[in-house]
N, CA and C of each residue as an Amber inpcrd file, in Angstrom:
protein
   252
   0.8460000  -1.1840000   0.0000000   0.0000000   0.0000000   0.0000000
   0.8880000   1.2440000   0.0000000   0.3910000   2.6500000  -0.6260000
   1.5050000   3.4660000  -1.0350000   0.4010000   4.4080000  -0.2640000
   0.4620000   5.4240000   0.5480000   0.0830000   6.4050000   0.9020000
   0.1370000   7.7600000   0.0210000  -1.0960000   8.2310000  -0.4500000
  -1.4200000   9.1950000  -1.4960000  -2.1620000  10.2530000  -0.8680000
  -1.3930000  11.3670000  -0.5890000  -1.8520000  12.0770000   0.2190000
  -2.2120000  13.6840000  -1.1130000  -3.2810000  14.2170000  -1.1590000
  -4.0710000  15.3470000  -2.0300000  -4.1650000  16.9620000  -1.3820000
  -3.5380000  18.0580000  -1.8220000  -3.2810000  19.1880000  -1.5390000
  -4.4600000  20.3140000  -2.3970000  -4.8780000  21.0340000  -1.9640000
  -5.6250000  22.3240000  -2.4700000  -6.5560000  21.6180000  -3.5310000
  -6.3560000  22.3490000  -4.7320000  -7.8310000  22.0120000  -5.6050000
  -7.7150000  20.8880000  -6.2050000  -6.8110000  19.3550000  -6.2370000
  -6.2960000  18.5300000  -6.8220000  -7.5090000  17.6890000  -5.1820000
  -7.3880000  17.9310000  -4.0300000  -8.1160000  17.1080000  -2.8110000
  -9.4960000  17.5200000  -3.2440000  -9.9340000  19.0580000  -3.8060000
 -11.1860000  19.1250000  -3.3740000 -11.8260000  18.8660000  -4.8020000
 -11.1930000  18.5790000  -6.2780000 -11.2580000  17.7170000  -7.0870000
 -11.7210000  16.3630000  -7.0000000 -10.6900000  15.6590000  -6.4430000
 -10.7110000  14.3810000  -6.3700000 -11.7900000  14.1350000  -5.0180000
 -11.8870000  15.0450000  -3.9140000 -13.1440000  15.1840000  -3.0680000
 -12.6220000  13.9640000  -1.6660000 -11.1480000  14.1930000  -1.7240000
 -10.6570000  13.5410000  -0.3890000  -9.1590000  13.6870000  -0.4450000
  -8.8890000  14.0510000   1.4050000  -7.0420000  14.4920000   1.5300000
  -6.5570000  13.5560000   1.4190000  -6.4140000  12.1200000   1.4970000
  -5.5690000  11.2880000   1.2070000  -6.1590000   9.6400000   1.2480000
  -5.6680000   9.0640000   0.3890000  -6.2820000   7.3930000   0.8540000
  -4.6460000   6.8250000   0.2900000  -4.9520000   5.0650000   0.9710000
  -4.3160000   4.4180000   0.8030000  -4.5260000   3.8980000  -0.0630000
  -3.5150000   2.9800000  -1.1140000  -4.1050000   2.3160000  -2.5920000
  -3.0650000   1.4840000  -3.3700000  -2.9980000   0.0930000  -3.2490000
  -2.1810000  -0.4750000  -4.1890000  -2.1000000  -0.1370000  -5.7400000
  -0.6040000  -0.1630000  -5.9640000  -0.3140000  -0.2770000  -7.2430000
   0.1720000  -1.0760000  -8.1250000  -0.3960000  -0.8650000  -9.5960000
  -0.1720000  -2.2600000  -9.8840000   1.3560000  -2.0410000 -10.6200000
   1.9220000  -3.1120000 -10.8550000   3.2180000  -3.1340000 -11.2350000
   3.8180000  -1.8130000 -12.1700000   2.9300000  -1.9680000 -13.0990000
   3.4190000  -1.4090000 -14.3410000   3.4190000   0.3780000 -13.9110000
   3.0760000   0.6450000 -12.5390000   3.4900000   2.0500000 -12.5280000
   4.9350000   2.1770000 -11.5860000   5.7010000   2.7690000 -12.0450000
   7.3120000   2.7970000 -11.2240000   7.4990000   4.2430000 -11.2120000
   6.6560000   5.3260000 -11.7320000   7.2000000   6.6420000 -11.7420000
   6.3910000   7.7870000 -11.6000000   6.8510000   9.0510000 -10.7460000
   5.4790000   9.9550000  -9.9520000   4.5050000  10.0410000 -11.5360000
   5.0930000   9.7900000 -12.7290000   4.4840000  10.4980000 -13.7360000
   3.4480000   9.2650000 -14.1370000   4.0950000   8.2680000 -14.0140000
   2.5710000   6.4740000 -14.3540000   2.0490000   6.9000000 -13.4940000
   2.0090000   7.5480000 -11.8820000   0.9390000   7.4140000 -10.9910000
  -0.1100000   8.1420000 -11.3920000   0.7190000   9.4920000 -12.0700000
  -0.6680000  10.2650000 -12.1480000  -1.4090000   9.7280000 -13.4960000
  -0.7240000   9.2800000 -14.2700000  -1.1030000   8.3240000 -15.7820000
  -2.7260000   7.3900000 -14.9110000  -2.1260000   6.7020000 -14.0200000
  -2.9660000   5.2860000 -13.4740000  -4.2450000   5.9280000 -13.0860000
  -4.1570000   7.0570000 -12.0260000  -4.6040000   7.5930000 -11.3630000
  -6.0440000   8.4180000 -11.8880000  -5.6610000   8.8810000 -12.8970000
  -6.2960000   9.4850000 -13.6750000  -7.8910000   8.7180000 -14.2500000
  -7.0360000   7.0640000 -14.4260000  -8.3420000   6.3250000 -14.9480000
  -9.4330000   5.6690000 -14.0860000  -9.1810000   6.0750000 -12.7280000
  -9.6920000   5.8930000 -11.2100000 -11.0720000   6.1850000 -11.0640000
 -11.7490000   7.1260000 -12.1210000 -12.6790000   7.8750000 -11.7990000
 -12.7530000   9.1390000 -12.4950000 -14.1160000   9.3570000 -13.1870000
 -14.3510000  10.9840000 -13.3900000 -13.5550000  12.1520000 -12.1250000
 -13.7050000  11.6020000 -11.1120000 -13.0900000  12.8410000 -10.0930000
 -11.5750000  12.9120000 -10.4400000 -10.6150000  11.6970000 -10.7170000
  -9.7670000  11.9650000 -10.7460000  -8.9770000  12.1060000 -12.0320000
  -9.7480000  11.7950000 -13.0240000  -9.6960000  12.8240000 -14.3790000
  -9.7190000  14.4290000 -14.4660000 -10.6120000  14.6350000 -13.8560000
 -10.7650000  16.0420000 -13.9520000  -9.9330000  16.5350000 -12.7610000
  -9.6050000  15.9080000 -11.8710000  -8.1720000  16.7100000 -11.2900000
  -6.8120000  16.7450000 -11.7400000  -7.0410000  15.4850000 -12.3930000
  -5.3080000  15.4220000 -12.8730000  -5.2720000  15.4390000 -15.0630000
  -6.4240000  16.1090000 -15.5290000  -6.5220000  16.4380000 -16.5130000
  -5.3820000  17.5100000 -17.7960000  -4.2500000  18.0250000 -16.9090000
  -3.4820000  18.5310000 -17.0770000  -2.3260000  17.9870000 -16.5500000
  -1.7360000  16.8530000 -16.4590000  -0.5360000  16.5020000 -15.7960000
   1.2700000  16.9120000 -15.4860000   1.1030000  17.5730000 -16.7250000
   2.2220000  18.4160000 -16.5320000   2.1050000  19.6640000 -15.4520000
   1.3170000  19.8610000 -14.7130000   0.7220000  21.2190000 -13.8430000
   0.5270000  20.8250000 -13.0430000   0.9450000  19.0450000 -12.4240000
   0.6240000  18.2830000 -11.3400000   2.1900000  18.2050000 -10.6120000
   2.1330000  18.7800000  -9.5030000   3.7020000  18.6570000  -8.2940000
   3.5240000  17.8750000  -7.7270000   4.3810000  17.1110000  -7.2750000
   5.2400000  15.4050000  -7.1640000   5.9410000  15.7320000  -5.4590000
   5.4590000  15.3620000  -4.8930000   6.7850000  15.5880000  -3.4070000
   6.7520000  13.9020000  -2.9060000   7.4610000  13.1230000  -3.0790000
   7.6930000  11.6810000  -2.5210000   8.4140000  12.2400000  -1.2010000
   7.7420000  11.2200000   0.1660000   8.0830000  11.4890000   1.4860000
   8.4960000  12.7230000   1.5950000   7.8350000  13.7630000   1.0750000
   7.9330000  15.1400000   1.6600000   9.1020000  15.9000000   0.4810000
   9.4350000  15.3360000  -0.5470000  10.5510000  15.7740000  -1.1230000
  10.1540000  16.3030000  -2.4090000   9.6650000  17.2740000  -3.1100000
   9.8250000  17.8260000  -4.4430000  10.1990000  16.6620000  -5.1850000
  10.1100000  16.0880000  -6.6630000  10.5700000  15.3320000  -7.6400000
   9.8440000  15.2620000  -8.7580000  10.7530000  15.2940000  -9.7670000
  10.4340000  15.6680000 -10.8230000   9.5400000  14.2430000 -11.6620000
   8.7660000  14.2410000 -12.6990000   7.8500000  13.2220000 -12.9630000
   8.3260000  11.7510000 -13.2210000   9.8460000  12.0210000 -13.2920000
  10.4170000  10.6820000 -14.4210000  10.9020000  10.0720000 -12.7000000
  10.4970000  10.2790000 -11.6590000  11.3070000   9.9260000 -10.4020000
  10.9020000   8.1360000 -10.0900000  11.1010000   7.6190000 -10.2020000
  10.6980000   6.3550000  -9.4570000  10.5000000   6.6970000  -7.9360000
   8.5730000   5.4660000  -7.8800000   8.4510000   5.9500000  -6.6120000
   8.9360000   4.6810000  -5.6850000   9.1950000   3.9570000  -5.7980000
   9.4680000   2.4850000  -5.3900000   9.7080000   2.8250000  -3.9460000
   9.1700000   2.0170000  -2.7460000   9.8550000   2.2460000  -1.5120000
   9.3200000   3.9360000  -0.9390000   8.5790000   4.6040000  -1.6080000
   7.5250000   5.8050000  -0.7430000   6.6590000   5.7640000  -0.1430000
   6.9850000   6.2760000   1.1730000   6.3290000   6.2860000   2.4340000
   4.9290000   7.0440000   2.3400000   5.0310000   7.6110000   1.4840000
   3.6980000   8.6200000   1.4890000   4.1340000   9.5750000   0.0940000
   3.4830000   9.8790000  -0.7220000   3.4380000  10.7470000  -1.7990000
   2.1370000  12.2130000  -2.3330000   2.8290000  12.9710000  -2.3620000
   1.6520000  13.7150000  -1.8560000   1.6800000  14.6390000  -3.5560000
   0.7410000  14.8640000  -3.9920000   0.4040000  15.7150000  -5.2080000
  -0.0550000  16.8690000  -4.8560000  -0.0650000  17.5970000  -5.7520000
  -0.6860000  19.3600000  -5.7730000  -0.2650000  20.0150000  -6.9200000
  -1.2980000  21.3250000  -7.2640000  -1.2310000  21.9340000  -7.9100000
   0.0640000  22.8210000  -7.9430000   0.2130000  23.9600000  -8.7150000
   2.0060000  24.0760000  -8.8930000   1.4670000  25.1350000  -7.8970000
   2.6020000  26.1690000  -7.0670000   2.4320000  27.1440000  -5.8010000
   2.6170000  28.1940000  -6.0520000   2.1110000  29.2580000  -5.9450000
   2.3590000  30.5740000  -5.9650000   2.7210000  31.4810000  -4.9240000
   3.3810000  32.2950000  -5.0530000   3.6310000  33.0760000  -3.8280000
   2.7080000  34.5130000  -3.3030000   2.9930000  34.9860000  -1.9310000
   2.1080000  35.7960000  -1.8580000   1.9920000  36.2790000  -0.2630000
């Protein structure tokens, strides 16, 4: 089980902060998750409908899409951040 934790309008999209959720083999990288993820549900189509505009932090860490998640404690998505 991989802990998938949902930030700002990507949680209130998908319409929950985080669940737990096996994966199946063929995803190894933050960028297949959001690929997989996507086919989960109308909710999570239309949150992750733009994937390049989707931020990646494995166990709390920023990473870029091509990252393998293998061995993440928790992975958390969000929209990109602005300052202010």
């Amino acid at each position: 089980m991989t802990k998938l934790v949902y930030f700002a309008w990507v949680r209130e999209r998908i319409g929950k902060g985080e669940e737990d959720i096996d994966l199946p083999d063929h995803v190894k990288t933050a960028g297949d998750l959001i690929a997989h993820l996507a086919t989960l549900g109308e909710e999570y189509e239309n949150a992750l409908q733009f994937p390049k505009a989707i931020r990646v932090a494995i166990n709390q860490e920023h990473v870029e899409h091509d990252e393998p998640i293998a061995g993440a404690r928790e992975i958390g998505l969000f929209p990109p951040m602005t300052g202010g």
